[in-house]
C-alpha positions in Angstrom: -124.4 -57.2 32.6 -122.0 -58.0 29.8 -119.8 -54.8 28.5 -119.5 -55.2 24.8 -117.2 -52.4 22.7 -118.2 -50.6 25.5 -122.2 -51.3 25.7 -123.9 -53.2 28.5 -125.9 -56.3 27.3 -127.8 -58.6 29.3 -126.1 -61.9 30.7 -129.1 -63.7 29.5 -127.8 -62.4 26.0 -125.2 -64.6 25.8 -126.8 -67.5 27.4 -129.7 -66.7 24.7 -127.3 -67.0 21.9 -125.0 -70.1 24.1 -128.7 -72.0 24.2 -129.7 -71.7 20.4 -126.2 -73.0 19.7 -127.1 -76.3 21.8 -130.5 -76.3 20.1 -129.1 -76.6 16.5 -126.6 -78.6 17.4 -129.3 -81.0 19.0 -131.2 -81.2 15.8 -128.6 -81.9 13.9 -127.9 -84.4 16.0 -130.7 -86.6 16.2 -131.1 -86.2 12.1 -127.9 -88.2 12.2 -129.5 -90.4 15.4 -132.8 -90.9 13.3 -130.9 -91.2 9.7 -128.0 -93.7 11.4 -129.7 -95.9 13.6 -129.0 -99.5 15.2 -130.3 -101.1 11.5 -128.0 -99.3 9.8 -124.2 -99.4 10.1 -123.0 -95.8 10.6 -119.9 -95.3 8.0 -116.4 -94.7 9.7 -116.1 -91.4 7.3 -119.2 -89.8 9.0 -118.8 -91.0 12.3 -115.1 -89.3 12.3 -115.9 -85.3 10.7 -119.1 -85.4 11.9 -118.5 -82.9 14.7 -116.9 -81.3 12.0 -120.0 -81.2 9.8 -122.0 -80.4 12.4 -120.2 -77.6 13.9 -120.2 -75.5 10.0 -123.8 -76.0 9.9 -124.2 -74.5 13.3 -122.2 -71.5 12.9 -123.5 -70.7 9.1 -127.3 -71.0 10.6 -126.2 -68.4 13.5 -124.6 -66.0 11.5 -127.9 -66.7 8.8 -129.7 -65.4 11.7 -127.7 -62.8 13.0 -127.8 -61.1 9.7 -131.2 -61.2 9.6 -131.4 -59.1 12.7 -132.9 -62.0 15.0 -130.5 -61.6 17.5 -131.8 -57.8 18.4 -134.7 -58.9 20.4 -136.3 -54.6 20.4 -139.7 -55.9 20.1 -142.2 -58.0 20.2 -142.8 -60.4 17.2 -146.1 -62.1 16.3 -145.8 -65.9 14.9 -145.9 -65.5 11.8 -143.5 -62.9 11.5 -141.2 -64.5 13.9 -141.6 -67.8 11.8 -141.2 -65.9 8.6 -137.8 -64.2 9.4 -136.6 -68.0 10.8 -137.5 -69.5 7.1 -135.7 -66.7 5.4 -132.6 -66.6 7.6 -132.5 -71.1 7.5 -132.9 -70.8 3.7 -130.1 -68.0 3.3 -128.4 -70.5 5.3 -128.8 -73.2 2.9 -128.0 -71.7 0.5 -125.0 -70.2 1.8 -124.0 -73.9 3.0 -124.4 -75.2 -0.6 -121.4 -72.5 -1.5 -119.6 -74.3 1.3 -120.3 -77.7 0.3 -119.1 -76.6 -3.3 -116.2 -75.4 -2.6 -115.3 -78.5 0.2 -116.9 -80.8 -0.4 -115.2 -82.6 3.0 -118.0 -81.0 4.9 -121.0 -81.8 3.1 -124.0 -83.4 5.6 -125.9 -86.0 3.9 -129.1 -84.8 2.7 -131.2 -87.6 5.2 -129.6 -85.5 7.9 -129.9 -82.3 6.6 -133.6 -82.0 6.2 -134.7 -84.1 8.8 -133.0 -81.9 11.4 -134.0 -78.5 9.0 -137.4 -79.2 10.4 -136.9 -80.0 13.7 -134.5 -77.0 13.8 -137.4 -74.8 12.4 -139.7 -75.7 15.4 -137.1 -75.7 17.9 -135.9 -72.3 17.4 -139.6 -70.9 17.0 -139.9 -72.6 20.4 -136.9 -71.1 22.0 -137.4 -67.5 20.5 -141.0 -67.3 22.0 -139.5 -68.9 25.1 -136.6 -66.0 25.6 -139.3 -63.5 24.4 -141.2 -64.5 27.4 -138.7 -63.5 29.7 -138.0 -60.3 28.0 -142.0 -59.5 28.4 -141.6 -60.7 32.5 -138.4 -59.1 33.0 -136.8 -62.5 34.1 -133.5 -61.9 34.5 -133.2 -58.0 34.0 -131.6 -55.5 36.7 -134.1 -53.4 38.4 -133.0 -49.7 38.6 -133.9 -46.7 40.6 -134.3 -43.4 38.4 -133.6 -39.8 39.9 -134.9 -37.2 38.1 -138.2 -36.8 35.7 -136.3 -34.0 32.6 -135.1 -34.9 29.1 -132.4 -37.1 30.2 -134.6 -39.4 32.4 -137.5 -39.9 29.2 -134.2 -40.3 26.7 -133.3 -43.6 29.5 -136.8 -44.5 29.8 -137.4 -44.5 25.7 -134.8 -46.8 25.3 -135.6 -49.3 28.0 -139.3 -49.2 27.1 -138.5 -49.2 23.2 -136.2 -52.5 23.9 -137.4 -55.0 24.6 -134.1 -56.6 25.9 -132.5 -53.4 27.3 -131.9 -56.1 30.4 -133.4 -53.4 32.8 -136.9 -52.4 34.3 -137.1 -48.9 35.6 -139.2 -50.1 39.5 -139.6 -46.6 40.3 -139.0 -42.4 39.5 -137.8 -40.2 42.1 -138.0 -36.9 41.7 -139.2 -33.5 44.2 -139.2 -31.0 41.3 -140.8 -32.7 38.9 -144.0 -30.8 37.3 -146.0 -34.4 36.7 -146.3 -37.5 37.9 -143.4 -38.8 35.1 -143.8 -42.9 35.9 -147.4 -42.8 35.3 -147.2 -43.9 31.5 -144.5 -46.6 33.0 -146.9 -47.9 35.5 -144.4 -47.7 38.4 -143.8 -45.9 42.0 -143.2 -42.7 42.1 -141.6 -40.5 44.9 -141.1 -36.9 45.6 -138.7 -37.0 48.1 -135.4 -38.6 48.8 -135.8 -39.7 52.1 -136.7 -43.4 51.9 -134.4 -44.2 48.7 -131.8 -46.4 50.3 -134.8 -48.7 52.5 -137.0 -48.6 49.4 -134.1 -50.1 47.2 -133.3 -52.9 49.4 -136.7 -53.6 49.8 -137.3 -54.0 45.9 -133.7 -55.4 45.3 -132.6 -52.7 43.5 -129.0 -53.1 41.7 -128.5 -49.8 40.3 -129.6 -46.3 41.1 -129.4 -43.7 37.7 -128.9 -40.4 38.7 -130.7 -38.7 35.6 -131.3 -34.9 36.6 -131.0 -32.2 33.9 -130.1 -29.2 36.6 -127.5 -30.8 39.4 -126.9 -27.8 41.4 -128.4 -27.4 44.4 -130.8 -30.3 43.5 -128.1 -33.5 44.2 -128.5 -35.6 47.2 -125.8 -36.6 48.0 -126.1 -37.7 51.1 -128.9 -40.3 50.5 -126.6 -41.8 47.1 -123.8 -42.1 49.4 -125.8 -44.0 52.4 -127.4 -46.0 48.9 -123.6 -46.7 48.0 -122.6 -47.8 51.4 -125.3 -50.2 51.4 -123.8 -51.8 48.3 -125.8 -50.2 45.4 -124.3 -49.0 42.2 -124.9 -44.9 41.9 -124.6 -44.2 38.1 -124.5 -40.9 36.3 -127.3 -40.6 33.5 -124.9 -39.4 30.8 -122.8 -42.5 31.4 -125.5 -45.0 31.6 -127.3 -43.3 29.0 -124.1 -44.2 27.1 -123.6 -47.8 27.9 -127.5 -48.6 27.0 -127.3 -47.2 24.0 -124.4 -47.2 22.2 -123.9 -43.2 22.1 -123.4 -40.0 24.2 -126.1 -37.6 25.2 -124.0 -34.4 23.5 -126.7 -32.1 25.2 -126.5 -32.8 28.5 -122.5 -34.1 28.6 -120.8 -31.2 30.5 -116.9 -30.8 29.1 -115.7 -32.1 32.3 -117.9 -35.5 32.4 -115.8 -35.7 29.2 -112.7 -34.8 30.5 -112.6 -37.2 33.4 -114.6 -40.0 31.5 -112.4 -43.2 30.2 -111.8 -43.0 26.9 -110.5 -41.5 24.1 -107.0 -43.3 24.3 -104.5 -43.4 20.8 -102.3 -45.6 21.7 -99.3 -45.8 18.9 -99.6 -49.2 18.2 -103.3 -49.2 17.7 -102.9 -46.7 15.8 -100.2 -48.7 13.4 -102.8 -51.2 13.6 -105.6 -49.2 12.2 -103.6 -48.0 9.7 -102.1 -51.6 8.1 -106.2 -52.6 8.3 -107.3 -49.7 6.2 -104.1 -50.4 3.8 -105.3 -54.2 3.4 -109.0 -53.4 3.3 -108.7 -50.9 0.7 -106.4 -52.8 -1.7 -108.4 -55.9 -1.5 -112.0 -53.6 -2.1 -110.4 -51.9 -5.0 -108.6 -55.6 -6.4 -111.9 -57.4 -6.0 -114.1 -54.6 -6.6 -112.2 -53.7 -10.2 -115.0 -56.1 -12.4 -117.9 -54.5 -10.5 -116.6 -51.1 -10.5 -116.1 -50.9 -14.4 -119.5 -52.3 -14.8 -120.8 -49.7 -12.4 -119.0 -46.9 -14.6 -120.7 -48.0 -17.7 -124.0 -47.9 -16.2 -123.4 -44.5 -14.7 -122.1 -42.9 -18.3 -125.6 -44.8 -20.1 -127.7 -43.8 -17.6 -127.3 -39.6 -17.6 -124.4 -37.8 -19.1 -121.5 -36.4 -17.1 -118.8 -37.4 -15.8 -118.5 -40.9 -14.2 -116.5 -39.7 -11.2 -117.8 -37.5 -9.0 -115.1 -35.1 -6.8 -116.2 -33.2 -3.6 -114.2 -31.7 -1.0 -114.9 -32.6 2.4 -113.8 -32.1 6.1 -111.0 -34.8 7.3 -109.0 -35.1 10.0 -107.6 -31.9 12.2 -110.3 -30.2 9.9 -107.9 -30.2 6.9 -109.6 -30.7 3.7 -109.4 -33.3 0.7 -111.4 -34.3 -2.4 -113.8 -37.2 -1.9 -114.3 -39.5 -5.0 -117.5 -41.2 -5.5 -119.2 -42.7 -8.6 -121.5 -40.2 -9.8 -125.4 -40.5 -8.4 -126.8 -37.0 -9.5 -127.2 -35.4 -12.2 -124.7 -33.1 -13.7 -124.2 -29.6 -12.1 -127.2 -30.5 -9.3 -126.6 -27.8 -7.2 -126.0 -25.0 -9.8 -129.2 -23.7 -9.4 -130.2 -25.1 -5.6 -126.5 -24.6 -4.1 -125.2 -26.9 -1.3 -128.1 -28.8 -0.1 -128.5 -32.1 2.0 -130.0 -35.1 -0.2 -133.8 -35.0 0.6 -136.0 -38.8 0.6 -136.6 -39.1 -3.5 -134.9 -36.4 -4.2 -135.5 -35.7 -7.9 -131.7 -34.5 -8.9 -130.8 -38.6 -8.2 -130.8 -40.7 -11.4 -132.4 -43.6 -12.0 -128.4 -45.7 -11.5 -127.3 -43.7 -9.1 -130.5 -44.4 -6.9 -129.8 -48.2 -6.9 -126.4 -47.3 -5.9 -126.8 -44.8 -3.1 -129.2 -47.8 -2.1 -126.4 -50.4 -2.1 -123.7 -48.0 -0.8 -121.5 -49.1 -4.3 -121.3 -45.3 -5.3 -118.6 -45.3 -2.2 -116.5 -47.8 -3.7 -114.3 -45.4 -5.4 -113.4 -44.3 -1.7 -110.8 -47.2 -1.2 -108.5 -45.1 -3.1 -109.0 -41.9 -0.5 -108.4 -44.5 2.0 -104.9 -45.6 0.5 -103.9 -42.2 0.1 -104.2 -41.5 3.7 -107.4 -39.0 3.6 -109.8 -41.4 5.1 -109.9 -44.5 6.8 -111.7 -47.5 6.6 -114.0 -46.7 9.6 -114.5 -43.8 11.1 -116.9 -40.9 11.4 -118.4 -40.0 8.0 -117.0 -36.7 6.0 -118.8 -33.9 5.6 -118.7 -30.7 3.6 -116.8 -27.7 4.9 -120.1 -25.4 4.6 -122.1 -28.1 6.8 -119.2 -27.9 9.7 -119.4 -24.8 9.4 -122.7 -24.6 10.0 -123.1 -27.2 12.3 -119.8 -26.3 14.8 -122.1 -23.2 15.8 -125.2 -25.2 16.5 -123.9 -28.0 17.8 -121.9 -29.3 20.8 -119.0 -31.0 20.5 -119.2 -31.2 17.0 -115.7 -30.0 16.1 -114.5 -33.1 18.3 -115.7 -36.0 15.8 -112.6 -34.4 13.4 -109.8 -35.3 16.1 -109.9 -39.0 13.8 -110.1 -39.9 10.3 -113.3 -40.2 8.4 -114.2 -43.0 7.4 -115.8 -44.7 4.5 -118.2 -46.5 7.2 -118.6 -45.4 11.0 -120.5 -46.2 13.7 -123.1 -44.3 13.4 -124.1 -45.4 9.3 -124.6 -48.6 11.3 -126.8 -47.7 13.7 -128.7 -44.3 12.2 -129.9 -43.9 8.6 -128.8 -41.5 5.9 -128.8 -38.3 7.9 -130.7 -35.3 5.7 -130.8 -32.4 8.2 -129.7 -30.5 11.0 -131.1 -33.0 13.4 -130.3 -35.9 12.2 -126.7 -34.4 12.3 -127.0 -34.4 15.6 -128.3 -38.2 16.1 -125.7 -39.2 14.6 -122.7 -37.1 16.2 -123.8 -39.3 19.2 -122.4 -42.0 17.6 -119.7 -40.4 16.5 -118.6 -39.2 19.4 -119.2 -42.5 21.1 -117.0 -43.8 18.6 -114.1 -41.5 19.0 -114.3 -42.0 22.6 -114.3 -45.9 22.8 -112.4 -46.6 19.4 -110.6 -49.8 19.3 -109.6 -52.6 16.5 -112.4 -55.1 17.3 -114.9 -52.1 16.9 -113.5 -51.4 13.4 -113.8 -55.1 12.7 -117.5 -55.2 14.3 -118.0 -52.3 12.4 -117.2 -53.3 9.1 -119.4 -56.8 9.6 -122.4 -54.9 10.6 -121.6 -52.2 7.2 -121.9 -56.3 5.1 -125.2 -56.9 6.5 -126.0 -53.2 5.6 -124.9 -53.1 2.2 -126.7 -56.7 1.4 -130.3 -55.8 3.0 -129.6 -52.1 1.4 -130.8 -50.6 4.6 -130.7 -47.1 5.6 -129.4 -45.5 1.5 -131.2 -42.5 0.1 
């Protein structure tokens, strides 16, 4: 496994995404073979920048198809969606390339080369895809894993193996003497109500990795069969911690303080920080320099669509728990909550106009945020602010919920990337195990991942209300 900000991914991952590299590459090669051939002299200006040439298509196609989501391989696609989502993401790509070719012209492929290899590309990659999907459905190449325990923890690890289809592991049996049911029935593997055999029954299956997933520890541990099992070589892994690693947040229900206490994490190094800092000070000047046009647009729109104000002020929760007034363009109407009071924004909610819908949907109503963000109040990325009466509220029902406060909030997070807009109580707590996640395993390349993935966000409008 590859450990990723944090996240395990499956070698075959990267030798997925090192394959389809080749593959493009390929085709764009023989369009030049086919286009340039012994009958016709190849010119010297082509022959010299066309690894060059080559090498911009290849990357714009991959990050085409990255933003397109065809790199998360969760599920299983048929072929004609599969083929569908590869014309879309190769014809953003063109398009995307024609900007290029614009703007350099240096770099421009000849058009004999260009579509002869587009549609060899086409069926190569629909080709590869259904290849590496293949593997995915067989397991080629993923870890096999013992799993103690049968309780909430254990079904949260086996949901998110089951509901990936590249998790890069297959659960080969469930051990567990307490359990009410047999738990691996729905899975169709093994399953065991003792301890005894553990150890021989993992070497025998070539087991890499046992999870110890049990909801109640105490008095129920067995220790002395994980330590002959780690003696013998095999990984013994806590199910809060791989829980973690799979999925890209922490399990805030069953994460005792101590697991946090002695976890790694949560470092603040003062030069990071400084780091951080300069980022959001560059980020937000250039959003608020190269967002002016649109944002003055935006305000006109607002002020047609509903009267009111254009701005809308809130206070919110930052960091230490202090508080500071948020500025968004408004999206509501005026005085919404007079009547209701402070409520959470419900799917269609009716006190939304008709602008501040394609906003929300867009994330531009945050745009007047940059300037929280130069002021200090906020950062660029962190955990989203929310108002004092939710904390409030939320601090009493909620582990660990005070800890997402120890950093600023930010104008994107973590958890807008990977949850949608959160409207209740539980989706509250979804998304304070990203959060958390975040606070615990923030770094600059996160931020940086983090504000690529909020791009593809904001352009496919996914996850607004």
């Amino acid at each position: 496994m590859l450990k990723i900000f944090h996240t395990h991914y499956p070698i075959r991952n990267f030798l997925f995404f090192l394959g389809e590299s080749l593959l493009i590459f390929g085709a764009l090669w023989v369009g030049f073979t086919l286009r340039y051939h012994e009958f016709y002299p190849v010119p010297e200006t082509i022959r010299h920048s066309l690894w060059v040439r080559v090498l911009v298509v290849t990357l714009v196609v991959q990050l085409s198809l990255y933003y397109h989501d065809l790199y998360t391989v969760s599920k299983r696609f048929g072929v004609f969606d599969l083929s569908l989502k590869l014309v879309q993401a190769t014809g953003a790509a063109c398009i995307v390339l024609a900007g290029v070719y614009f703007a350099y012209p240096p770099v421009i492929l000849e058009q004999g080369i260009f579509f002869v290899a587009l549609f060899l590309l086409l069926l190569l990659l629909v080709s590869w895809r259904f290849g590496y999907q293949y593997m995915c459905l067989k397991g080629i190449g993923s870890e096999k894993v013992f799993l103690v325990g049968s309780g909430r923890m254990a079904r949260l690890i086996v949901s998110e193996i089951v509901g990936n289809l590249d998790s890069g592991y297959k659960v080969e049996a469930v051990l567990d003497p307490d359990a009410a049911e047999n738990p691996a029935e729905k899975l169709g593997v093994e399953f065991y109500r003792d301890y005894e055999r553990m150890c021989e029954l993992a070497v025998e299956r070539k087991v890499s990795k046992i999870i110890v997933a049990l909801d109640e520890k105490r008095g129920k541990f067995p220790a002395e069969v994980l330590l002959r099992c780690r003696m013998a070589g095999i990984s013994v892994c806590d199910g809060v911690t791989f829980y973690e690693a799979l999925s890209g947040k922490i399990y805030v229900q069953g994460a005792l303080p101590s697991w946090l206490i002695y976890s790694d994490g949560f470092h603040r190094h003062r030069w990071t920080q400084l780091a951080k800092r300069t980022l959001d000070v560059v980020f937000a000047t250039a959003g608020l320099v190269f967002s002016a046009p649109l944002m003055a647009l935006i305000a006109v729109a607002v002020k047609w669509d509903s009267p009111g104000p254009v701005f809308y002020s809130q206070e919110r929760v930052g960091k230490k728990e202090k508080t500071f007034r948020i500025v968004k363009f408004r999206t509501m109407v005026q005085n919404a909550e007079q009547l209701s009071g402070p409520v959470w924004a419900g799917e269609r909610d009716p006190r939304i106009t008709r602008v501040g819908r394609i906003l929300r949907k867009l994330r531009l109503d945050e745009l007047p945020q940059f300037w929280n963000v130069l002021r200090g109040d906020m950062s660029f990325v962190g955990p989203r602010p929310e108002r004092p009466v939710f904390v409030e509220k939320l601090k009493k029902r909620l582990p660990y919920y005070g800890e997402r406060h120890t950093m600023k909030p930010g104008i994107t997070g973590w958890a807008q990337i990977n949850y949608p807009y959160g409207a209740s109580e539980e989706d509250a707590l979804k998304k304070l195990e990203y959060d958390l996640f975040y606070v615990k395993n923030f770094s600059i390349l996160l931020d940086l991942y983090i504000v690529l993935k909020t791009v593809q966000i904001v352009l496919f409008g996914k996850g607004a209300r």
